[in-house]
C-alpha positions as CSV (number, residue, x, y, z in Angstrom):
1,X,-8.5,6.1,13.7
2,X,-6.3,8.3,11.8
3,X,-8.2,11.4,11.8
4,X,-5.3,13.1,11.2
5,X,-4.5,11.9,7.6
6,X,-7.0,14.1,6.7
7,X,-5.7,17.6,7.8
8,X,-3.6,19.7,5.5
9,X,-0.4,18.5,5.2
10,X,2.4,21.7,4.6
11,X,5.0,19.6,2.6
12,X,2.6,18.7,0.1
13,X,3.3,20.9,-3.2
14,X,3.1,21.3,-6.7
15,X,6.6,20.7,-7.8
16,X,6.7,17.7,-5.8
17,X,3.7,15.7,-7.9
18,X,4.4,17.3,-11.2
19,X,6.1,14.0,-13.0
20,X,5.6,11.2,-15.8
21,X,3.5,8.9,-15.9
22,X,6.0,6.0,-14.5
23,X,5.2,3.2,-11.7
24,X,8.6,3.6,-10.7
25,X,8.8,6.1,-7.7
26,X,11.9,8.1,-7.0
27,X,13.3,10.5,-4.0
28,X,16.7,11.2,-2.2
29,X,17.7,8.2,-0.6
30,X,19.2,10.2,2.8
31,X,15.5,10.8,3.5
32,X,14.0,8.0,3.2
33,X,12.2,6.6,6.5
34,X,11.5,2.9,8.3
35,X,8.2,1.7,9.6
36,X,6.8,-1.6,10.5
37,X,4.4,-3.6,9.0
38,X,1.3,-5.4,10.8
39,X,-1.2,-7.3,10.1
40,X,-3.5,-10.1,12.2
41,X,-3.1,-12.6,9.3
42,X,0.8,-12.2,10.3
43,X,1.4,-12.9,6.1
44,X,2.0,-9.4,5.8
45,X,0.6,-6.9,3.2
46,X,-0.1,-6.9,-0.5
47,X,2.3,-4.8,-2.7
48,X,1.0,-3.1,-5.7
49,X,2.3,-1.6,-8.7
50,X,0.3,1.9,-7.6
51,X,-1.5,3.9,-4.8
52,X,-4.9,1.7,-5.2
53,X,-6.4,-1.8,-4.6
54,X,-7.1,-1.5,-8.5
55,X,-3.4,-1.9,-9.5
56,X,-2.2,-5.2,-9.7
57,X,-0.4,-7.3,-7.0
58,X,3.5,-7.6,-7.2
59,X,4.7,-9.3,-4.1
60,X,3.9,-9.3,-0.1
61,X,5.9,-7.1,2.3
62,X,6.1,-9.5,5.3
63,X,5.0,-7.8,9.0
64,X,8.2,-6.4,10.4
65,X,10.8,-3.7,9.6
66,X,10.3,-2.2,6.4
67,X,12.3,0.6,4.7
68,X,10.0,3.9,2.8
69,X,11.9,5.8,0.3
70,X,8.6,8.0,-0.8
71,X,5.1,8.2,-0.5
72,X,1.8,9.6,-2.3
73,X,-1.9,10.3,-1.8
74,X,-4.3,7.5,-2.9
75,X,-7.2,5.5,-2.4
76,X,-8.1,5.4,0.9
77,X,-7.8,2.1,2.5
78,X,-8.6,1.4,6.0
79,X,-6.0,-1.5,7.9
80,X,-5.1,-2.3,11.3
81,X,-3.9,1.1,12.2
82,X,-7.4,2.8,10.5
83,X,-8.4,4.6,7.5
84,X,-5.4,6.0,5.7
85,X,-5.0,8.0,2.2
86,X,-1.2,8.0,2.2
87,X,0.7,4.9,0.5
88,X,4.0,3.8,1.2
89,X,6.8,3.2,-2.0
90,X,9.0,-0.2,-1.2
91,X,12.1,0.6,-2.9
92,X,12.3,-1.9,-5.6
93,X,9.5,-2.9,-5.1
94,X,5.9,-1.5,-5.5
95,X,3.1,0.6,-2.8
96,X,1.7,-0.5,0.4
97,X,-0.8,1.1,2.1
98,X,0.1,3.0,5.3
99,X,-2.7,1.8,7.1
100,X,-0.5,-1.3,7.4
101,X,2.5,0.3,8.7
102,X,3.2,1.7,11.8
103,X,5.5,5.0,11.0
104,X,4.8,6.9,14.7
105,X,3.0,9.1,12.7
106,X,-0.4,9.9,11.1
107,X,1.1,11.7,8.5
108,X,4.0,12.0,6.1
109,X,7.2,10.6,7.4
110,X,9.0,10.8,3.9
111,X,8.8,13.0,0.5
112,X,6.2,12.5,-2.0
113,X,7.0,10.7,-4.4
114,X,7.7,12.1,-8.0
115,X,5.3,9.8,-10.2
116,X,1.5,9.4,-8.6
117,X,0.2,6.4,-10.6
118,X,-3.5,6.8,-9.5
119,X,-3.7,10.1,-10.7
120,X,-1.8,9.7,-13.9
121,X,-4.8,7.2,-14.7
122,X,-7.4,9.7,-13.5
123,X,-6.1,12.2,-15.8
124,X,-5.8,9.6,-18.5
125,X,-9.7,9.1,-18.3
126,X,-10.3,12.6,-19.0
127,X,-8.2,12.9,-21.5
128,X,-9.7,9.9,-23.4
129,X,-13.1,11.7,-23.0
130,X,-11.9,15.3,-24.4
131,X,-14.4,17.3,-26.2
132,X,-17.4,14.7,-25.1
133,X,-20.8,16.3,-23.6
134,X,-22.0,12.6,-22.2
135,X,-21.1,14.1,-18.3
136,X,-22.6,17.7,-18.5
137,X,-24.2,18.2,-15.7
138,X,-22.9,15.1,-13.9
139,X,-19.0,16.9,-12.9
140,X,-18.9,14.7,-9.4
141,X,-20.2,11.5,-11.3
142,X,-17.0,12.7,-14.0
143,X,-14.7,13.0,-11.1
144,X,-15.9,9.7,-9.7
145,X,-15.9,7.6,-12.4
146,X,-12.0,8.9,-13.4
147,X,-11.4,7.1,-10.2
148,X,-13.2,4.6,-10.9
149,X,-15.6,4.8,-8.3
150,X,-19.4,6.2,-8.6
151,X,-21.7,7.2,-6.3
152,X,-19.7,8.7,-3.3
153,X,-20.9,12.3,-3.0
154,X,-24.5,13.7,-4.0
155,X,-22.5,16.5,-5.5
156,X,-19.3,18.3,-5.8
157,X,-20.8,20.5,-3.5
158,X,-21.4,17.9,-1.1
159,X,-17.7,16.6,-1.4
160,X,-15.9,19.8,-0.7
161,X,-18.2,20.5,2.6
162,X,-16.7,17.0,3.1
163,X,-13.5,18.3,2.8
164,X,-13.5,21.5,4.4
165,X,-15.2,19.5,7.6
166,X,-12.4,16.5,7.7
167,X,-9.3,19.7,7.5
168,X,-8.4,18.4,4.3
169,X,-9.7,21.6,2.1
170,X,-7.0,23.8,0.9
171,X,-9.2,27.1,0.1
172,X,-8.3,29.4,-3.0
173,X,-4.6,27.7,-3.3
174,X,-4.1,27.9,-7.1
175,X,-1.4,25.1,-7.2
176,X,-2.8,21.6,-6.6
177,X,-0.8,18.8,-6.8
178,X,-1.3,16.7,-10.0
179,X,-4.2,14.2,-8.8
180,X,-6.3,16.9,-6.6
181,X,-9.8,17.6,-7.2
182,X,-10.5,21.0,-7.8
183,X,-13.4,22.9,-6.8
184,X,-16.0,25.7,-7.8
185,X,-18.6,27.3,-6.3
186,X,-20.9,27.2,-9.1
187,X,-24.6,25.8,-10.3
188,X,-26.0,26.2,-7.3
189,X,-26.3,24.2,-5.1
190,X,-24.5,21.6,-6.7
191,X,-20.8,23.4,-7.3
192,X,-18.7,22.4,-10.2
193,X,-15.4,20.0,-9.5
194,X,-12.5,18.7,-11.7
195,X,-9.0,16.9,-11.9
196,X,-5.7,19.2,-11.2
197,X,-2.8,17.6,-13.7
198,X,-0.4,19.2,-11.5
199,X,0.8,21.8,-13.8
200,X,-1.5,24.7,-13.4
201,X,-4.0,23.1,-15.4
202,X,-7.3,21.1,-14.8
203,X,-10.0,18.8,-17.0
204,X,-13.0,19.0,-16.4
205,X,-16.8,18.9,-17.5
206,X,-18.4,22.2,-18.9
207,X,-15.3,23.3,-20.3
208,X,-16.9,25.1,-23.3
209,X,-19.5,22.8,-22.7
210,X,-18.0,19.7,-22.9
211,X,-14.8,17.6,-21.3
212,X,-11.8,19.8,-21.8
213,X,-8.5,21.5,-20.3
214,X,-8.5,24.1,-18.6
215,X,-6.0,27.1,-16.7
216,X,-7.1,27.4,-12.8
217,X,-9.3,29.1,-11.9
218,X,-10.8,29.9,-15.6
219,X,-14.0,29.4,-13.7
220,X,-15.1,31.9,-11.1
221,X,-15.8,31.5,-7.8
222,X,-12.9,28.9,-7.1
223,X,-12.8,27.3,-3.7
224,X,-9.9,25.2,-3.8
225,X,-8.5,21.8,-4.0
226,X,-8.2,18.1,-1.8
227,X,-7.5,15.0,-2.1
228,X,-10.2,12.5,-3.7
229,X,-11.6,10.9,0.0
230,X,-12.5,7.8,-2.3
């Protein structure tokens, strides 16, 4: 299993998420990487126009050689080489997930990419919501449902213990990547948790009491950020 998709990764910064809203990913060509793709139906794997299952399909990437010219954090999606966050961008082409592609590594083999598709729809979600009180008290439901998921974690509490046990908590860092749920030691025991846009800023519930935007840490106790593990 890929355990070790879940550690910290050093490369992964600010600047490197901080982008439009575009599908289109883009990098520097002289890094990109090669993998290959596997699957037991041998038909290959689905490409997407972004880092989930939810975004629609746009082609198949065959098994075999394949060429990676970026890649992101997204939903997490478990294949023949395990459970893996990380997606693969096919230039021209769309996301696959990694867990379909055999890169030597359990990690990042090639730069982020500058849009994050996933993210730009979870921050979306928020922003449609500004000013509304329908999630106080429910900041994990919030961060879950922006994901469009529900249900994962009892609490935001309960999802950054998750964090900090898989490696994948990055304590007090005041720079998440666009995407990154951000967490708060607050309301016991529950803690308090939003969405980083990637520029210094978050949303989140209880912002004056309601859905809002917010400068980090603006709360106190601030814990950190990671990746959504759903």
């Amino acid at each position: 299993m890929r355990t070790a998709l879940f550690r910290t990764i050093a490369r992964v910064t600010a600047t490197a998420l901080i982008g439009g809203s575009a599908v289109v990913a883009t990098t520097i060509p002289a890094h990109a990487a090669t993998g290959t793709v596997v699957t037991d139906s041998g038909t290959g794997v689905t490409i997407r126009s972004g880092n989930a299952t939810s975004f629609g399909a746009v082609g198949t990437q065959p098994n075999g050689p394949v060429e990676i010219d970026c890649q992101i954090y997204g939903e997490p999606v478990t294949g023949k080489f395990g459970r893996s966050l990380i997606w693969d961008h096919i230039p021209g082409k769309g996301f696959i997930s990694d867990s379909y592609v055999n890169t030597g590594s359990g990690g990042l083999v090639a730069p982020l990419c500058t849009s994050n598709p996933r993210a730009d729809k979870a921050i979306a979600w928020y922003a449609a919501r500004n000013g509304s009180t329908a999630f106080q008290g429910y900041c994990e439901k919030a961060a879950e449902n922006s994901y469009g998921k529900t249900a994962i974690y009892a609490s935001a509490k309960a999802n950054w213990n998750d964090a900090v046990a898989r490696g994948a908590a990055h304590r007090g860092d005041l720079n998440p990547p666009k995407g990154a749920l951000v967490f708060w030691d607050l309301a016991a025991p529950y803690g308090h948790v939003g969405v980083a846009r990637g520029d210094g800023y978050f949303w989140a519930t209880s912002v004056g009491n309601k859905i809002g935007l917010a400068k980090l840490p603006y709360f106190n106790s601030y814990l950190g950020w990671a990746w959504p593990n759903f």
